[in-house]
Short mmCIF file of the C-alpha atoms (twelve columns), coordinates in Angstrom:
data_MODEL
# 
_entry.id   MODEL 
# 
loop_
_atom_site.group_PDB 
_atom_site.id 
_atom_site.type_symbol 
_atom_site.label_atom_id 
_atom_site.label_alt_id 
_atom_site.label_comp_id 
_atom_site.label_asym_id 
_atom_site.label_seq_id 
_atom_site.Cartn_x 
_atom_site.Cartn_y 
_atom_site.Cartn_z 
_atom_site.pdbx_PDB_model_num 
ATOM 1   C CA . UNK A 1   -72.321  112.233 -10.327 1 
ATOM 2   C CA . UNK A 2   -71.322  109.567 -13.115 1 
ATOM 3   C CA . UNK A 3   -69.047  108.257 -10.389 1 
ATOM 4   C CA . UNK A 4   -72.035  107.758 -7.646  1 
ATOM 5   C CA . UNK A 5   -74.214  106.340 -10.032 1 
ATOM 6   C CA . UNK A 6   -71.843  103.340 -11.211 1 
ATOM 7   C CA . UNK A 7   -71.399  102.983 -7.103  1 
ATOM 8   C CA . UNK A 8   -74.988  102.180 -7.019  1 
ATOM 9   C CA . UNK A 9   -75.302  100.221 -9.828  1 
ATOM 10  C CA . UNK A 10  -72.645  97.935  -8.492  1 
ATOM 11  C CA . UNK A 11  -74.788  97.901  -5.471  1 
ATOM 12  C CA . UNK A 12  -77.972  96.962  -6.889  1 
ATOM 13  C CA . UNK A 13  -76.437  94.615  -9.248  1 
ATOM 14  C CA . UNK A 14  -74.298  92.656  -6.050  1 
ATOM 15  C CA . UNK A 15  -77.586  92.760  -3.882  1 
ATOM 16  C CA . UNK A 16  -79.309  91.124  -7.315  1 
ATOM 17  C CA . UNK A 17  -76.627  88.387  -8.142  1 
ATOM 18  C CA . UNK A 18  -77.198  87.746  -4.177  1 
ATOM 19  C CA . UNK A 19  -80.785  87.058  -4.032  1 
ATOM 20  C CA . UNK A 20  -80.860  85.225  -7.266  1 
ATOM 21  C CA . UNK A 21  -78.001  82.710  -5.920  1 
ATOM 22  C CA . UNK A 22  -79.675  82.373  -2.410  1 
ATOM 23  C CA . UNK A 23  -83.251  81.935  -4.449  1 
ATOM 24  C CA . UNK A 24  -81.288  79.363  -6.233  1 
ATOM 25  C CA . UNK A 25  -80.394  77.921  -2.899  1 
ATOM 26  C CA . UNK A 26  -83.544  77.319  -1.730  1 
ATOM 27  C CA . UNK A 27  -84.336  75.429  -4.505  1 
ATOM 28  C CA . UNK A 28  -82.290  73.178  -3.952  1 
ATOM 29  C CA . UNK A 29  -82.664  70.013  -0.984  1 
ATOM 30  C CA . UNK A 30  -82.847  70.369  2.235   1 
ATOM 31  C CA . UNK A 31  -79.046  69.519  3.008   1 
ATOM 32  C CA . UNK A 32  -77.756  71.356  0.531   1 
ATOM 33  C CA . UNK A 33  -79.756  74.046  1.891   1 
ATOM 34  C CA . UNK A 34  -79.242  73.896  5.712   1 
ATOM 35  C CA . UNK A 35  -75.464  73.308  4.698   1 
ATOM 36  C CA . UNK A 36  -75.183  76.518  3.230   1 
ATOM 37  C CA . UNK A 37  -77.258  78.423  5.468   1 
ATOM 38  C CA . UNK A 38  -75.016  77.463  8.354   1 
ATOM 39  C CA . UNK A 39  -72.865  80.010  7.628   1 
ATOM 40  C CA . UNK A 40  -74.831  82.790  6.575   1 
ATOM 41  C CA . UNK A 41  -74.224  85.471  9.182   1 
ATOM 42  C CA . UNK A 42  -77.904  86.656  11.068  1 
ATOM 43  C CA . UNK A 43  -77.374  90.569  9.306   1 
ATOM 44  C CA . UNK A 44  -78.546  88.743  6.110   1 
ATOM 45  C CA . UNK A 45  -81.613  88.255  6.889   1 
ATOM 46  C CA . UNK A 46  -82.253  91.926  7.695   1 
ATOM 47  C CA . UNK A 47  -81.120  92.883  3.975   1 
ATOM 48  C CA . UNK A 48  -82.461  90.118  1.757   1 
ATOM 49  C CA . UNK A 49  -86.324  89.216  1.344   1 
ATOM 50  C CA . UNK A 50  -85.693  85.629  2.257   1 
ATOM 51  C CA . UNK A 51  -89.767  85.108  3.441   1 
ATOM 52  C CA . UNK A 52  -90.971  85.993  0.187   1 
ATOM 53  C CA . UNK A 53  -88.283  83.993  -1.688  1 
ATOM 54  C CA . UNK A 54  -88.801  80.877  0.578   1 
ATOM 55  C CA . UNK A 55  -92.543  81.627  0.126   1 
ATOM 56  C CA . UNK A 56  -91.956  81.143  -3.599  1 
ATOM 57  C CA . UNK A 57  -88.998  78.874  -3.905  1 
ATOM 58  C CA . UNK A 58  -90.858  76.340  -1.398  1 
ATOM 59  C CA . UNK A 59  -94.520  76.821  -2.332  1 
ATOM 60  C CA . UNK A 60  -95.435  73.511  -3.803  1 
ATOM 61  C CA . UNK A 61  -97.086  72.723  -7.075  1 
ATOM 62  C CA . UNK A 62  -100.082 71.125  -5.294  1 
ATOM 63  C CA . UNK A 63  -103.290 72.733  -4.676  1 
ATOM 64  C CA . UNK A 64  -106.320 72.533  -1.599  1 
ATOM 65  C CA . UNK A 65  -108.451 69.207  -2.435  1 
ATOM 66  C CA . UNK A 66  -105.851 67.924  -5.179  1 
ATOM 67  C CA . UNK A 67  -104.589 64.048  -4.140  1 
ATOM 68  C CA . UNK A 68  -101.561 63.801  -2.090  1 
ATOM 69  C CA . UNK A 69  -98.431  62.174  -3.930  1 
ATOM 70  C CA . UNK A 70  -98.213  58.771  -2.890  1 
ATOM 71  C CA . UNK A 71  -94.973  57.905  -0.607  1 
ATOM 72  C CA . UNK A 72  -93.972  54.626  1.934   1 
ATOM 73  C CA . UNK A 73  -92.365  55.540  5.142   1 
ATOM 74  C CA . UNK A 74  -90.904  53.475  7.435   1 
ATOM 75  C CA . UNK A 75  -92.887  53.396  10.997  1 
ATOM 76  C CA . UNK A 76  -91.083  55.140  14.375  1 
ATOM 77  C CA . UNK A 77  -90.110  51.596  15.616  1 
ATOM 78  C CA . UNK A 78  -88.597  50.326  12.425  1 
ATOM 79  C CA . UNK A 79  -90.943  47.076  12.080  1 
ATOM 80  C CA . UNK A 80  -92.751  48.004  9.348   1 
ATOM 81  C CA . UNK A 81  -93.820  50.163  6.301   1 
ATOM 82  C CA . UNK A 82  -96.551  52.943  5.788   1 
ATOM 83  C CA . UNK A 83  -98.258  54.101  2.571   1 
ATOM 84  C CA . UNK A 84  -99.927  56.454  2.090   1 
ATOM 85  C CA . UNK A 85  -102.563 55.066  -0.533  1 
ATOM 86  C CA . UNK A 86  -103.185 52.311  1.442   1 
ATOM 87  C CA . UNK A 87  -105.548 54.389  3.101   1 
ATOM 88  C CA . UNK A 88  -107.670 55.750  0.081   1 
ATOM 89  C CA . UNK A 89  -111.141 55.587  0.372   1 
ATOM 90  C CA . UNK A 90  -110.446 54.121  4.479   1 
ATOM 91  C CA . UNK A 91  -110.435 56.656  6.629   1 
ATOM 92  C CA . UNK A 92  -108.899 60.501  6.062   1 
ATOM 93  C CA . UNK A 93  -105.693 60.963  6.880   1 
ATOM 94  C CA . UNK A 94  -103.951 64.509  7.768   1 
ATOM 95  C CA . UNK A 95  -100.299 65.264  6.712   1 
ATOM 96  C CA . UNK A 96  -98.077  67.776  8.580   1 
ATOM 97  C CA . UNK A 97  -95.158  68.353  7.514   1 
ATOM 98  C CA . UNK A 98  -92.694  69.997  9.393   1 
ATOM 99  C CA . UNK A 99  -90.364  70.551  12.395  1 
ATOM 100 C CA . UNK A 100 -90.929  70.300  15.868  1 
ATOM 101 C CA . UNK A 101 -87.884  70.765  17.501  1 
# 
């Protein structure tokens, strides 16, 4: 009995020390990230609660009606530069961030 119990503590304890290091992961950029993730075989994500940690780890500090940080980005054709507070108090402008490939 003593025997099966320290078998399934080590179990517990390696599933804990891997969800901690891929919550750590997440927390990290998105390079570092997708680098990693690369070669994290698909059975993974059947055993660890990655939505809920990526739900957490990439939730944002920012709340509904708070004012967007202010950032420049560079426009598709490379002529010119955006920013985002240029537009305050112009017209409203809707961020969407994300992937769409």
């Amino acid at each position: 009995m003593k025997k099966l119990l320290k078998i399934v503590g080590a179990i517990v304890g390696l599933y804990a020390v891997l969800v901690g290091a891929f919550f750590v992961l997440m927390l990290q950029g998105p390079a570092v990230f997708a680098g990693t993730m690369r070669y994290v075989p698909w059975q993974a994500f059947m055993v660890l609660p990655f939505k809920p940690m990526w739900d957490v780890a990439r939730g944002g500090r920012h709340s509904v009606g708070e004012m967007a940080p202010d950032f420049r980005l560079e426009s598709p054709d490379h002529k010119a530069t955006v920013q985002l507070s240029s537009f305050r108090g112009a017209k409203p402008v809707v961020l969407v961030f994300g992937s769409y490939t």
